[in-house]
N, C-alpha and C positions, 0 to 999 in steps of 0.2 A: 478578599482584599488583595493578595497574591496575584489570583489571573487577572481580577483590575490593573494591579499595576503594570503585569509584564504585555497586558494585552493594548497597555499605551504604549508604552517603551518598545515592543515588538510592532505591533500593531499597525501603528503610527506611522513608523516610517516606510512599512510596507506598501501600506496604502498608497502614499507619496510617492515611491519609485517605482510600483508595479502596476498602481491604477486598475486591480483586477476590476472586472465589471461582472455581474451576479441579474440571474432572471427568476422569478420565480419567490423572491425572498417571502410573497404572502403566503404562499404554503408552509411555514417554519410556525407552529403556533406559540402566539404570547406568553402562554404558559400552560405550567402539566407536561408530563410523560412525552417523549418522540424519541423515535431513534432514525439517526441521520445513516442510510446506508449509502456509501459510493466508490466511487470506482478508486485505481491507486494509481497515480501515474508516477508519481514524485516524492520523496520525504519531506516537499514541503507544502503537500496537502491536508496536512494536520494543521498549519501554519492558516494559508490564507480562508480555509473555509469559516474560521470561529474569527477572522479579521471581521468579514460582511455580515455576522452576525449579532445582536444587541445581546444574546444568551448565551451564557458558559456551554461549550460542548466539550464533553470529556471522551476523550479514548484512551485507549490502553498501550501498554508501552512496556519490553520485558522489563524484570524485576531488578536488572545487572544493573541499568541505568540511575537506579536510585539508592544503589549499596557497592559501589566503587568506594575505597577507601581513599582520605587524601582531600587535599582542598581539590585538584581540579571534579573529583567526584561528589563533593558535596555541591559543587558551585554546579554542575551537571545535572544533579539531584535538585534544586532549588530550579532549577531552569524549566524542567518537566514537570511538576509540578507546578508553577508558574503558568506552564501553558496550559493547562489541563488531562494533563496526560495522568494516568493510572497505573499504579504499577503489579503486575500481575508473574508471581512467584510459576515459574516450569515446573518446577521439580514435580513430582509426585507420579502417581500410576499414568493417571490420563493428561498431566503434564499442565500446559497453557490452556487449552480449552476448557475444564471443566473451570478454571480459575477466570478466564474473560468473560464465561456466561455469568459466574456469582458476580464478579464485577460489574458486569453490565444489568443484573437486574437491582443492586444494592443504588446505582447511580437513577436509576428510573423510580425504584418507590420513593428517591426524593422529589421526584416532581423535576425531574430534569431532564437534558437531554444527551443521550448516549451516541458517541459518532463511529463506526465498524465500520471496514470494510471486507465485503464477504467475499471478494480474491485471495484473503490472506496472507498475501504480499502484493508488492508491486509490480505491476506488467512491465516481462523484458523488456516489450517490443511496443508498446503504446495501444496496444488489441486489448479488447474484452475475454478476459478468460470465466471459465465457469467459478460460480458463488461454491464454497464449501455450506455442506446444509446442517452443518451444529450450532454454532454460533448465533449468527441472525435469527435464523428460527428459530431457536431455541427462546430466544429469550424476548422474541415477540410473544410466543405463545403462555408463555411465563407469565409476562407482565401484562396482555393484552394494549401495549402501545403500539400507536400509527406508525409504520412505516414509511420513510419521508425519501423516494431514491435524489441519489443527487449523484453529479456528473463533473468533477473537473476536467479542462478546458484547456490545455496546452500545458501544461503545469511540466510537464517533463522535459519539453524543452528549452526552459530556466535554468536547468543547469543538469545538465547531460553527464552519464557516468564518465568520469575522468577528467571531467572540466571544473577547475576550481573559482571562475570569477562568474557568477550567475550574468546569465545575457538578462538584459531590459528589455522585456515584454509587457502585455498585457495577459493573465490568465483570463480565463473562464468561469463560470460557477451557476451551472441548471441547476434549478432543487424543483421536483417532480411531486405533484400532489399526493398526501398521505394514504397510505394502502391501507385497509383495511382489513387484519384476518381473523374475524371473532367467529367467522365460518368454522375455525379451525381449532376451536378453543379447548381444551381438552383433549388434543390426538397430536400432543409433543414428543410423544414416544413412535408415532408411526413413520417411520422411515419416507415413507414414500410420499406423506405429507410436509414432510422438514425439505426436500426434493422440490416436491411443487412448490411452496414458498417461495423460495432461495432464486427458482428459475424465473419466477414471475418477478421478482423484482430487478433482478438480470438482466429481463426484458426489456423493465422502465427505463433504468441506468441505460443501455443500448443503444434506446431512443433515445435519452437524452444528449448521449455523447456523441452518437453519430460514430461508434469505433467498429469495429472489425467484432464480430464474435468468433471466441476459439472455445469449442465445448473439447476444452480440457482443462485440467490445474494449470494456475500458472508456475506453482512450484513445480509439474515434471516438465513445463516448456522450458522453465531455467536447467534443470537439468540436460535436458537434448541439447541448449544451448550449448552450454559447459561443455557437454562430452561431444560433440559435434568440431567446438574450437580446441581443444586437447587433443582430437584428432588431427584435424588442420595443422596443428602446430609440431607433431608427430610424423605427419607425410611432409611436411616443409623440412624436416632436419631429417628424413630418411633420402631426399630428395639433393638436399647439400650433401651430405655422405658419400650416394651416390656418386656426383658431378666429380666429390672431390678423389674420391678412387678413380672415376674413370682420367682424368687428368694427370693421376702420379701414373697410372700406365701405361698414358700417351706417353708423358715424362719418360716412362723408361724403357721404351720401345723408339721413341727418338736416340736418346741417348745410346744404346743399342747400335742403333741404325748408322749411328755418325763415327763409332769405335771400329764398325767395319769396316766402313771408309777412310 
């Protein structure tokens, strides 16, 4: 009753201002088990993909977002939950992952569909980076549902880090014919199999997006970012420093120069 609501009230006017357009939407089955894998360009690809879709997709979403204390954390807490989002507790030995796989196979033996994406964050740079191979796989192999790749479509430059009034576009939205890995049923523990999955559907996602592949994380490409710009920002003020000593001792070698005189 919830994601009905908020998925008009959101929903609705998204459609209206952003007009995404979607290919592929026969591949998303009527009903039973799917899990939506795709790429992450934007935080508001949780948003428009369940817009184009007539079926509740649920993803996951840390656990802080829905135990903020306070009205604006409840009214936060109702929001996500409204959308479909899940809320999955970190704490523990093996943290969020072992809590997104239970999640995600709790939301599938309902006969629903589960929305991941196996970047595990969002691309700095709008590039395909490598699928982590716990998650997705795991709980393909888990539950034997289709894996459905899907591909948003400009979605990141809606609203660019730093910019607070989204630009008026048109997003994107491939969704790639269901994978099938019942090849694989039974060998969720074999490393090298959770690998291959992960990369095959990387593949699909690839092609659908048409992006760059970076066969690394994109969590250590945020990093290199980060310490790359720390750097920059480190040789820019070693840089002024410089300028500004070499100029107090023009400064006072002028000044020098004119007492003699």
């Amino acid at each position: 009753m919830l994601y009905g609501a908020m998925k008009v009230a959101i929903g609705g006017p998204l459609k209206v201002a952003f007009r995404p357009w979607v290919e592929g939407l026969e591949n998303v089955p009527a009903t039973g088990p799917a899990i939506l894998a795709s790429n992450h360009l934007s935080f508001s690809d949780s948003f428009f993909l369940p817009v184009v879709l007539d079926r509740k997709v649920t993803f996951i979403a840390k656990a802080e977002y829905f135990t903020t204390p306070g009205v604006k954390g409840r009214l936060t807490a109702a929001f996500f939950k409204g959308v479909g989002q899940l809320p999955v507790d970190r704490s523990g030995a093996r943290g969020a992952g072992e809590a997104a796989i239970k999640s995600g196979i709790e939301v599938l033996e309902r006969g629903e569909l589960f929305g991941i994406y196996p970047e595990g964050t969002r691309s700095p740079d709008g590039r395909l980076y490598r699928g982590k191979p716990g998650g997705l796989a795991r709980v393909a192999l888990a539950t034997g549902a289709p894996v459905i790749p899907v591909a948003m479509i400009d979605t990141e430059k809606i609203q660019p880090p730093g910019q607070v009034v989204p630009k008026l576009m048109r997003p994107g939205i491939r969704i790639g014919k269901p994978l099938d890995f019942s090849r694989y049923q039974g060998m969720e523990h074999d490393r090298f199999v959770l690998r291959a999955l992960t990369d095959e559907v990387m593949y699909e996602i690839m092609k659908l997006s048409g992006q760059e592949y970076v066969d690394m994380y994109a969590t250590a490409a945020k990093r290199q970012i980060a310490e790359a710009a720390k750097a920059a920002k480190e040789a820019e003020k070693a840089e002024k420093a410089a300028k500004a000593a070499k100029a107090a001792k023009e400064a006072e070698k002028a000044g020098e120069e004119q007492a003699e005189s």
